[in-house]
N, C-alpha and C positions, 0 to 999 in steps of 0.2 A: 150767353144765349138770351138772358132776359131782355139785351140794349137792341137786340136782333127783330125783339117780339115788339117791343114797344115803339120803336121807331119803323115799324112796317108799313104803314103807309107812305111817308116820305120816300121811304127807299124802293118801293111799286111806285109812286108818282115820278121820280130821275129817273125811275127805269124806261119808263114810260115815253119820256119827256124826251130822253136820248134815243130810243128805236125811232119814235116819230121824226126826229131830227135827222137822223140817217135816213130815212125811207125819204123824205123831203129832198135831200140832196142825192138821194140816189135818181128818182127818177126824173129829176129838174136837168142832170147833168146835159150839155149838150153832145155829149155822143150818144146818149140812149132815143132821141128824137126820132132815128129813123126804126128804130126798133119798133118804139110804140106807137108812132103811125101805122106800122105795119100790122099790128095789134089789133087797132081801132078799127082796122080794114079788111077783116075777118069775117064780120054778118055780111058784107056784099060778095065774099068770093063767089056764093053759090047761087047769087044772082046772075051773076058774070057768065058759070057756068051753064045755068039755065036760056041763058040768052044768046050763046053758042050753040045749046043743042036743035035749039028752034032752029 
């Protein structure tokens, strides 16, 4: 338990180091591109919408 306590920041920093490293290749992959354009294009639906009701 003691080797647990004392090297706790090293092993929160790899932790760290590796989510960020997934999340990096998660959402770089090129199939999630059209996902997250779809995403980015969320604040204008309800412009779109409004510009049909007129």
């Amino acid at each position: 338990m003691d080797w647990i306590i004392d090297n706790a920041p090293i092993i929160g920093l790899l932790f760290f180091v590796a989510f960020f490293m997934v999340m990096v290749v998660w959402v770089y992959r090129p199939k999630s591109k059209k996902k997250f354009d779809n995403f980015a294009n969320i604040p204008f639906e309800e412009d779109r919408k409004e510009a049909r009701d007129e």
